[in-house]
FIDO-563601 format. One record per residue (C-alpha): x, y, z; residue in one letter. Coordinates in nm, 3 decimals. Example, Ala and Ser with C-alpha at 12.3 -4.5 7.8 and 13.67 -1.06 7.14 Angstrom:
<recs>
+---------+---------+---------+------+
:      xx :      yy :      zz : code :
+---------+---------+---------+------+
:   1.230 :  -0.450 :   0.780 :    A :
:   1.367 :  -0.106 :   0.714 :    S :
+---------+---------+---------+------+
</recs>
This chain:
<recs>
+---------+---------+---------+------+
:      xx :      yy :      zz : code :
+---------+---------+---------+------+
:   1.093 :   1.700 :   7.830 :    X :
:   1.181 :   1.331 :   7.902 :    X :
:   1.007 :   0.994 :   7.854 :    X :
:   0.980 :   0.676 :   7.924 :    X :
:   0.872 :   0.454 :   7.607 :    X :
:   0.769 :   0.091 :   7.633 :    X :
:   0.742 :  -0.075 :   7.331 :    X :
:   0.606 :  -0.428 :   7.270 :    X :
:   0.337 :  -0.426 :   7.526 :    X :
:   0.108 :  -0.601 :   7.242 :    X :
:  -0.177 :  -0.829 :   7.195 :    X :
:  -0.412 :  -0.637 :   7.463 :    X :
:  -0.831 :  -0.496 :   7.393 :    X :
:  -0.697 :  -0.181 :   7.514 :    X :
:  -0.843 :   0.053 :   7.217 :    X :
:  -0.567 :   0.235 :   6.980 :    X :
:  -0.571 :   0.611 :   6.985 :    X :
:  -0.632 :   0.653 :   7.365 :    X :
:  -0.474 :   0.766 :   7.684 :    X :
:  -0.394 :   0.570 :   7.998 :    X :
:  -0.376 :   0.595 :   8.361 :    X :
:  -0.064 :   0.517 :   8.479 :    X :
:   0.072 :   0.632 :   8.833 :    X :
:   0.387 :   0.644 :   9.005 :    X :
:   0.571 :   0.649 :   9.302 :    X :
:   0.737 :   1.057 :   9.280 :    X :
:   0.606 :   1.334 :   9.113 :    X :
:   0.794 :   1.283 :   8.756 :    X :
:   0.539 :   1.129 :   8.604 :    X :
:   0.248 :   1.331 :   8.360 :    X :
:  -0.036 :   1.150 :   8.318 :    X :
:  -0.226 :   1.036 :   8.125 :    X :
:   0.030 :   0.855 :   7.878 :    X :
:   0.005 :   0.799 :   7.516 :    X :
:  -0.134 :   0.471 :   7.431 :    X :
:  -0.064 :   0.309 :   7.049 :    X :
:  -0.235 :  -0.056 :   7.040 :    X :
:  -0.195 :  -0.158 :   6.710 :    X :
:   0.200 :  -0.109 :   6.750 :    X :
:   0.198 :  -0.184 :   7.151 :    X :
:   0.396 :   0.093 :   7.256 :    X :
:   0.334 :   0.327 :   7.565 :    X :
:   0.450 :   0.672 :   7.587 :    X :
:   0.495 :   0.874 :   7.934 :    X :
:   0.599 :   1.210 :   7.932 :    X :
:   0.816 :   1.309 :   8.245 :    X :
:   0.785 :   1.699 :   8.368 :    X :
:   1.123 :   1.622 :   8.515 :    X :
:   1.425 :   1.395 :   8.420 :    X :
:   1.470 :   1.119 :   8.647 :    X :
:   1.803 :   1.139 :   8.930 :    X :
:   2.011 :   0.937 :   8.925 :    X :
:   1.988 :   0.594 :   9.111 :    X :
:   1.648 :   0.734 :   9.181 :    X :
:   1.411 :   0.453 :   9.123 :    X :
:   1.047 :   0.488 :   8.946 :    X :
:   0.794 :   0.250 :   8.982 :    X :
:   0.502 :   0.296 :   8.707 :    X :
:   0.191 :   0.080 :   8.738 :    X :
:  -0.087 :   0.088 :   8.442 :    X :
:  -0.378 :  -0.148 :   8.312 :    X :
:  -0.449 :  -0.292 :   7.998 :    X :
:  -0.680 :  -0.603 :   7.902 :    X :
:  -0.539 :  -0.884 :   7.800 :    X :
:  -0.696 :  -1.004 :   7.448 :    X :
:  -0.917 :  -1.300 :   7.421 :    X :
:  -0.680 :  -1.462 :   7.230 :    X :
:  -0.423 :  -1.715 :   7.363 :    X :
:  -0.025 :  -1.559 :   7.352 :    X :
:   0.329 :  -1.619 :   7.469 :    X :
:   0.452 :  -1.313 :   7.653 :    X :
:   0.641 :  -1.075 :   7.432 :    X :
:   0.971 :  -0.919 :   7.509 :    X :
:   0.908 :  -0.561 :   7.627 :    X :
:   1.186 :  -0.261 :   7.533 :    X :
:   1.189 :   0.002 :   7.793 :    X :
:   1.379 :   0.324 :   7.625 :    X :
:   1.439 :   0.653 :   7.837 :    X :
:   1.463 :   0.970 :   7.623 :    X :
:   1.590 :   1.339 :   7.727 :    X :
:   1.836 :   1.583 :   7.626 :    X :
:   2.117 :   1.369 :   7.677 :    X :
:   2.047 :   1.073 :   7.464 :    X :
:   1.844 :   0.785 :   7.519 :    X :
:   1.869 :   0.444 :   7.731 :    X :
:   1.731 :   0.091 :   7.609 :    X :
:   1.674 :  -0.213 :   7.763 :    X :
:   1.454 :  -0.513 :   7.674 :    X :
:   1.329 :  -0.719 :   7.967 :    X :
:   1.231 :  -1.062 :   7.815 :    X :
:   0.927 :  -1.210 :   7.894 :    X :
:   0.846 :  -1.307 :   8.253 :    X :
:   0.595 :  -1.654 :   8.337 :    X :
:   0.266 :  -1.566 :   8.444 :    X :
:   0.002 :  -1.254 :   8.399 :    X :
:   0.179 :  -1.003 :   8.472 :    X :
:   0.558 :  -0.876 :   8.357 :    X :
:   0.701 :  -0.615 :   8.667 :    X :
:   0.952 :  -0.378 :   8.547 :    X :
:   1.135 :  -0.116 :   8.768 :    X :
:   1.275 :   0.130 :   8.611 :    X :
:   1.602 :   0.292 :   8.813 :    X :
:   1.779 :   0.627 :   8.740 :    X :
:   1.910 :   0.519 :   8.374 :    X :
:   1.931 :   0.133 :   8.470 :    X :
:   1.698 :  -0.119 :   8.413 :    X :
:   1.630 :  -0.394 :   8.630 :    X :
:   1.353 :  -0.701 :   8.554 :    X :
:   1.171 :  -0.815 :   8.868 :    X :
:   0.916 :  -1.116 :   8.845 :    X :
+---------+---------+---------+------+
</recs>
C-alpha cells in the first residue's frame, strides 16, 4: 500500500510507541497512524494511492511539550509502488503548521 510519512513533527508529550487519530477529507486514509515520538515521525497507511491533483487534507493532535521550542521544519514524503515524493515545508509562525498535501505536490499553507 501507500503512505504518507511526516517526519520532524518533534518536541511534543505525545507518548512513543502509540497510535493516532488522524482523519481526512476522502476515504484514502487508514487510521489509526503510526506514531514514533522520540524520532517525531508520523506514519499513515493509505488503502488507496492518492489521484492525481486530488487533494488530501489530514488533521491530527499532538501536545505540545512543556518546554519552550522554535518550530522545526517538517518533511512530508509520499511512498507507493512508483517511488516516493519529498517535500519539507519549513516552519510556519504560530501554534500550529497547516500542510495540504495534493496528488504528488506539496503545498505549505499558514
Amino acid at each position: 500500500g501507500s503512505y504518507i510519512v511526516l517526519n520532524g513533527l518533534t518536541g511534543s508529550q505525545q507518548p512513543g510507541g502509540s497510535t493516532l487519530s488522524v482523519t481526512a477529507n476522502g476515504p484514502e486514509l487508514l487510521s489509526p497512524a503510526r506514531w514514533n515520538a522520540t524520532e517525531g515521525i508520523l506514519n499513515i497507511s493509505l488503502a488507496q494511492d492518492l489521484a492525481q491533483s486530488r487533494e488530501l487534507v489530514l488533521s491530527f493532535g499532538v501536545v505540545n511539550g512543556m518546554a519552550s521550542q522554535l518550530g522545526p521544519d517538517v518533511t512530508v514524503r509520499v511512498d507507493n509502488w512508483r517511488g516516493n515524493v519529498s517535500a519539507t515545508v519549513p516552519a510556519a509562525p504560530g501554534n500550529a503548521q497547516i500542510l495540504l498535501l495534493a496528488g504528488f505536490g506539496f503545498t505549505a499553507c499558514g
